[in-house]
C-alpha positions in Angstrom: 160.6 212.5 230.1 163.9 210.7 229.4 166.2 211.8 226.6 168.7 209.8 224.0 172.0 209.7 225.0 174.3 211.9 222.6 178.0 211.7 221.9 178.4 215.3 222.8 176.0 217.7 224.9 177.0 221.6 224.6 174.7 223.7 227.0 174.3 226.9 226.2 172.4 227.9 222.8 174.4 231.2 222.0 176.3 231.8 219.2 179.6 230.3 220.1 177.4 227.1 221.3 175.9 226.7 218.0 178.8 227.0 215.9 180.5 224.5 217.7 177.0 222.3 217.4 177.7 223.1 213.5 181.3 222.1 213.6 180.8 218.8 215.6 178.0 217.8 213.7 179.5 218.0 210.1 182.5 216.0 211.3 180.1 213.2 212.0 179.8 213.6 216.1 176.0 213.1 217.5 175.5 216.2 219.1 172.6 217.6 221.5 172.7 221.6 222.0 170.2 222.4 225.8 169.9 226.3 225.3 167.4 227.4 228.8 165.6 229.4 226.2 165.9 230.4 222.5 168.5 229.7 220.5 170.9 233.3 220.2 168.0 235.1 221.8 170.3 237.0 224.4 173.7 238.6 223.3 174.5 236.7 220.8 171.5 238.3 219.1 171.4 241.7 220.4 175.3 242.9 219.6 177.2 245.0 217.4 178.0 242.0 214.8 181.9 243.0 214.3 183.8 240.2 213.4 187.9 241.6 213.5 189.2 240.5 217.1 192.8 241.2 215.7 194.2 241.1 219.4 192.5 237.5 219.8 194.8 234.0 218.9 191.5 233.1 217.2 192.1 236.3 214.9 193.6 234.5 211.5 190.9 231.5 211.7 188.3 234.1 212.3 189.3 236.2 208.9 189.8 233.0 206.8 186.2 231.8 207.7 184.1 235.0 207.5 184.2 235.8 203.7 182.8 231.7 203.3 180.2 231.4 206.1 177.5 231.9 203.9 178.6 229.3 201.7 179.4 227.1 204.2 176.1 227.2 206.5 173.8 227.2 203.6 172.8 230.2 205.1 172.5 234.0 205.2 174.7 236.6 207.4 174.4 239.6 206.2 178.2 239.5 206.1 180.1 243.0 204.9 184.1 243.1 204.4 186.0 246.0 205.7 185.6 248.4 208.8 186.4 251.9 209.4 187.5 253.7 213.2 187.1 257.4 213.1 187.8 259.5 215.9 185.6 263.2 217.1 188.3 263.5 220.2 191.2 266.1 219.1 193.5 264.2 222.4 193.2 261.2 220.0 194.5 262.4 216.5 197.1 260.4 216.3 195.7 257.2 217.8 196.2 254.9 214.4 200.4 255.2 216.0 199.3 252.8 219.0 196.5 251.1 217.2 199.9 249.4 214.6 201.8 248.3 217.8 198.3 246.0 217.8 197.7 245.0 214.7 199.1 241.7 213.7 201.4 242.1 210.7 199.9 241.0 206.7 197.1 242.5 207.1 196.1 245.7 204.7 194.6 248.9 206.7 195.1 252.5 205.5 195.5 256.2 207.5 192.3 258.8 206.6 192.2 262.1 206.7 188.7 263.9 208.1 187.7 264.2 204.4 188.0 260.8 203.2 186.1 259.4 206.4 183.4 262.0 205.1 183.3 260.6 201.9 183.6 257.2 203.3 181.3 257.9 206.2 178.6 260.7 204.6 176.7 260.7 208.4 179.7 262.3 210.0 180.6 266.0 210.5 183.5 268.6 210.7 184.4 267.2 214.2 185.7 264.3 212.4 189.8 264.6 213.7 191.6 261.3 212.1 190.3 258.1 210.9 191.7 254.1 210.0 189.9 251.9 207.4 190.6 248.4 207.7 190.5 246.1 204.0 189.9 243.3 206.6 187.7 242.3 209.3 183.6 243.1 208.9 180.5 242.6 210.6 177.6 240.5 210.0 173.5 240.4 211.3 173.8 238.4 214.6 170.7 237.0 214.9 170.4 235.8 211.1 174.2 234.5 212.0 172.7 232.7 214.8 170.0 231.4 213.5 172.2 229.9 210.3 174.2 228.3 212.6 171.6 226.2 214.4 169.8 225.6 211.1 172.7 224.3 209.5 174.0 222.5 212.2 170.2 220.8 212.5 170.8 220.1 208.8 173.7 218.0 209.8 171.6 216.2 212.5 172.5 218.0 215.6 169.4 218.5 217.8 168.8 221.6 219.5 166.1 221.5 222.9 164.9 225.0 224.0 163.8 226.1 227.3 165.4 223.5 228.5 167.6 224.6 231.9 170.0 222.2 233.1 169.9 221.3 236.6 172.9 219.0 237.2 176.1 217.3 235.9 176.4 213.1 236.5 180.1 212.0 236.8 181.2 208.6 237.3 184.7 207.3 237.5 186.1 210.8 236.8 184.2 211.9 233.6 180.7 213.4 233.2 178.7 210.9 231.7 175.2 212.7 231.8 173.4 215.8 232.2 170.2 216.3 233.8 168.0 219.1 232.8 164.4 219.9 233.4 163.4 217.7 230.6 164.9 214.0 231.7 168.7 212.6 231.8 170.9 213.1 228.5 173.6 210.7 228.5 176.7 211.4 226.8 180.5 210.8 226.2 181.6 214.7 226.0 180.6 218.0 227.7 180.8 221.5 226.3 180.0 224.2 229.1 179.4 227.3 226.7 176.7 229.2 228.5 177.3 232.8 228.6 176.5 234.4 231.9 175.8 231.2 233.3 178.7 229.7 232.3 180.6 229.7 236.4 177.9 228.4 237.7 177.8 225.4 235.6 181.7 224.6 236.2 180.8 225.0 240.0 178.0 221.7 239.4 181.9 220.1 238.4 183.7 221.9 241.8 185.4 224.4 239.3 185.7 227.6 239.9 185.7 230.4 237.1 186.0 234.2 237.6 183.2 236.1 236.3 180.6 238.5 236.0 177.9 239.7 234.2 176.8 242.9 232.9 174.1 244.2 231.0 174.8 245.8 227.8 172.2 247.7 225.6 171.7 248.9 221.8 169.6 251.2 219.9 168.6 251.1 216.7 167.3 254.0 214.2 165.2 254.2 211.4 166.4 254.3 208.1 168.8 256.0 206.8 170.9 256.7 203.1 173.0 253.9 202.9 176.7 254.5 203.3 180.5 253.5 201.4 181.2 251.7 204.8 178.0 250.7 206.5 180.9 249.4 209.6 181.8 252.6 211.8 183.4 252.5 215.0 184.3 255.7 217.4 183.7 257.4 220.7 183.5 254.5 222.7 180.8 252.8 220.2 180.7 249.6 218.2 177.8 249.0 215.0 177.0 248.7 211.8 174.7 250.3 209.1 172.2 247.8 208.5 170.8 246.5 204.5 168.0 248.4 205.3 169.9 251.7 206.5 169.2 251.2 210.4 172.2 252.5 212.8 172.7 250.1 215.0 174.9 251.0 217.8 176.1 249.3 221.1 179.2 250.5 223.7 177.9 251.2 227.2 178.0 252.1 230.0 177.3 248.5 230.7 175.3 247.7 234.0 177.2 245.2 235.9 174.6 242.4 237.8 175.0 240.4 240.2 174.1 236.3 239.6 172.3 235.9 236.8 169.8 232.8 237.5 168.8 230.3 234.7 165.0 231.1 234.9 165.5 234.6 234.3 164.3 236.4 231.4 166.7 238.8 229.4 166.7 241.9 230.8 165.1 245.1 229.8 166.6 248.0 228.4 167.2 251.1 231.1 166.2 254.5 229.9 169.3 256.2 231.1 171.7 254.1 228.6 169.4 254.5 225.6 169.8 258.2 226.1 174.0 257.7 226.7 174.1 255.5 223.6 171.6 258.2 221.1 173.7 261.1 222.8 177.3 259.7 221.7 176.1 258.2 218.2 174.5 262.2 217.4 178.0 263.2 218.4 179.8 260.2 215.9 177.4 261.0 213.1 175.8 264.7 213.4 174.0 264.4 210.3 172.4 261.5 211.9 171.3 263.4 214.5 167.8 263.6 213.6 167.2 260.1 213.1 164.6 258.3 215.3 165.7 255.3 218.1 162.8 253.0 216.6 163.9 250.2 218.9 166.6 249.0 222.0 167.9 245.8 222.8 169.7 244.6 226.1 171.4 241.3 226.7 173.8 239.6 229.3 177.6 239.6 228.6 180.2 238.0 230.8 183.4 239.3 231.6 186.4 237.6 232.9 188.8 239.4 235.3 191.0 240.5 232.9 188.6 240.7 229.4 190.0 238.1 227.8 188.0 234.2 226.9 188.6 231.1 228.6 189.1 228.2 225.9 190.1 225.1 226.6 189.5 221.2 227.3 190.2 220.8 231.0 192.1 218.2 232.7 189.7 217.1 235.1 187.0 215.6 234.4 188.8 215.3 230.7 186.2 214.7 228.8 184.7 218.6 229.8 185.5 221.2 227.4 184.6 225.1 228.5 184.2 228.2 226.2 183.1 231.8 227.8 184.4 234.0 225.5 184.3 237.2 227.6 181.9 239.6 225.9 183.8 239.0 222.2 181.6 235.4 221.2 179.9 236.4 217.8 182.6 237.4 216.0 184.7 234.9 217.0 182.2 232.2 216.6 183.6 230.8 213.2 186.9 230.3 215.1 185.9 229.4 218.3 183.2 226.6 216.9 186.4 225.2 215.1 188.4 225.4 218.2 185.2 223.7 220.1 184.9 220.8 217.4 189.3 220.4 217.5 189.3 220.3 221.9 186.5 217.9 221.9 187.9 215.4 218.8 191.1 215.8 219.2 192.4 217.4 222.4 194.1 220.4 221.0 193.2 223.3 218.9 194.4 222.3 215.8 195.3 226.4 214.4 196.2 228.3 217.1 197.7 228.8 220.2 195.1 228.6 223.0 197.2 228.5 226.4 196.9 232.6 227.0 193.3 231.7 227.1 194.1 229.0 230.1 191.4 228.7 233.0 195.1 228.5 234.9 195.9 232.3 234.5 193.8 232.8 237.1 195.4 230.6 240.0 195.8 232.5 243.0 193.3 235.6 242.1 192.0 237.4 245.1 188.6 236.4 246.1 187.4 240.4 246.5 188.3 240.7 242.5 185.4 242.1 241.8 185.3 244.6 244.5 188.9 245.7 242.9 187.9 246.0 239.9 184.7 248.3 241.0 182.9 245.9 238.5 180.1 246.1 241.2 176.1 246.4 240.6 174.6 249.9 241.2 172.6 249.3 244.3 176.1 247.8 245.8 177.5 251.2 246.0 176.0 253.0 248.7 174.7 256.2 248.1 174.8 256.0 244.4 170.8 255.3 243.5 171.2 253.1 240.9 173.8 255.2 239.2 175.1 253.4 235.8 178.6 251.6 236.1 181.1 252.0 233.1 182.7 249.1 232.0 185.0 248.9 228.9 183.2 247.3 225.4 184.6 244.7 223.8 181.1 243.0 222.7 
């Protein structure tokens, strides 16, 4: 069938996608969101929900909207104030010394001792070592985040088509004027390419080229537990959160790293092998959780750009295409980067921050084998390995 034109198309129904659906349609813009499946069915709903990306330019807008999402979708996120880092690791006692040289300067965080993140954090032990709360920062519940985001922006009169893949770009004269998709033609005045994993391989339809690849990256989940001071813990290599019902849920790797990732293909499956990593290293954060049960494991697909950070910006050609892969970091960014979204495709610039660090340009002249560098490298492309799991850093 044939679709309505639209003033704006975004394709890609994640989080960042839908906030920017939210942000362009209460400033009046006619916008139409193609998501190939569910709305915030892959990692935007299956993450650790943190929300304080102090090393991001998006950082200040991101901690001035949290605290008034709720309020301002009509909406539930679950969202908490407040995170804690705790290290089990005796090498890194003293890591809140290089963890300042980081954090941007106004903001209030405080140096703990191994009995106040006990008191703070009752599931840990006496392998506790240092710890750092943060009076800043949070998490929320990413797939009621998700889902308030496309409600609200539906409230505002965005429409949202699932499973609906899109299968090619239309430019005349310079500018893309339509996108096809499975469904019929959608014609429209503005583009925004925020589609996750498959993000690249839409800028290729446009003869653009952007580095990435995609990884698999898992979470477990317990049952119940006591509720805790500060239900956000991070440490040994894991992010989470303490759930309103008491469930640990905790994400952090090893991450799989895949190779293309095709628009008809289901989420993938949790692995066995990483469940048991992730249970293993959370029983070592919190002994006293120990005993807990893994009720339940998620995966979803992240993207990574060569060097971790997002690509954000309105391009210069065609001009009317603005792209957003935000690199594995999307939810809790998602207030700031919807805002940025709605400000590239009104107005041409990012009316808050600073975006050029997060140029597509940064990576002129990058060696075509970066992947192969980088090791970043599915398991069966390592010979010999049988499917061994490849590490990469979390930043979801």
């Amino acid at each position: 069938m044939s679709e309505r034109g639209t003033s704006v198309v975004i394709a890609g129904g994640g989080v960042t996608g839908l906030s920017a659906a939210w942000w362009l349609a209460r400033s009046g813009v006619s916008v139409t969101v193609v998501e190939k499946g569910i709305v915030g069915f892959e990692a935007s709903g299956r993450n650790g929900g943190g929300c304080t990306h102090y090393q991001s330019p998006l950082f200040h807008e991101e901690q001035r909207l949290w605290p008034q999402m709720d309020e301002l979708l009509g909406y539930p996120t679950e969202y908490r104030r407040g995170r804690l880092i705790f290290q089990v690791d005796p090498r890194k006692e003293r890591f809140h010394e290089g963890l300042a040289l980081r954090l941007p300067k106004g903001y209030d965080w405080e140096v703990l001792d191994p009995k106040q993140v006990r008191e703070l954090v009752p599931l840990a032990g006496d392998n506790v070592v240092s710890g750092v709360r943060f009076h800043f920062g949070g998490h929320a519940n990413p797939q009621r985040t998700s889902q308030a985001y496309a409600w609200a922006a539906q409230d505002h009169g965005a429409r949202i088509l699932q499973h609906t893949v899109v299968t090619g770009i239309t430019t005349t004269g310079g500018r893309v004027t339509a996108v096809e998709t499975a469904r019929g033609t959608i014609g429209c005045d503005a583009l925004v390419i925020v589609a996750g994993p498959q993000t690249g391989k839409l800028t290729a339809m446009l003869g653009i080229d952007l580095p990435m690849a995609a990884a698999r990256a898992e979470m477990i989940v317990t049952e119940p537990l006591p509720m805790m001071p500060i239900t956000g813990v991070d440490g040994n290599g894991l992010y989470g959160r303490q759930t309103l019902r008491g469930n640990l849920a905790y994400g952090g790797g090893p991450h799989e790293w895949m190779d293309d990732v095709p628009f008809d293909r289901e989420p993938p499956r949790p692995s066995g092998s990483v469940t048991r990593n992730l249970a293993r290293r959370v029983a070592e954060l919190l002994p006293k959780a120990a005993h807990a049960r893994v009720i339940r494991s998620w995966a979803g697909v992240i993207e990574n750009t060569p060097d971790g950070r997002p690509v954000l910006e309105r391009l210069s050609s065609p001009d009317n295409v603005t792209v957003a892969t935000m690199s594995s970091v999307g939810f809790g960014l998602s207030p700031a980067s919807g805002h940025a979204i709605r400000d590239l495709v009104m107005d041409g610039v990012c009316s808050f921050a600073d975006l050029s660090k997060l140029s597509l340009s940064r990576f002129d002249g990058l060696r075509a084998d970066w992947r192969e560098h980088l090791n970043w490298l599915p398991p069966e492309s390592h010979p010999g390995r049988g499917g061994a799991i490849t590490a990469s850093s979390s930043r979801a």
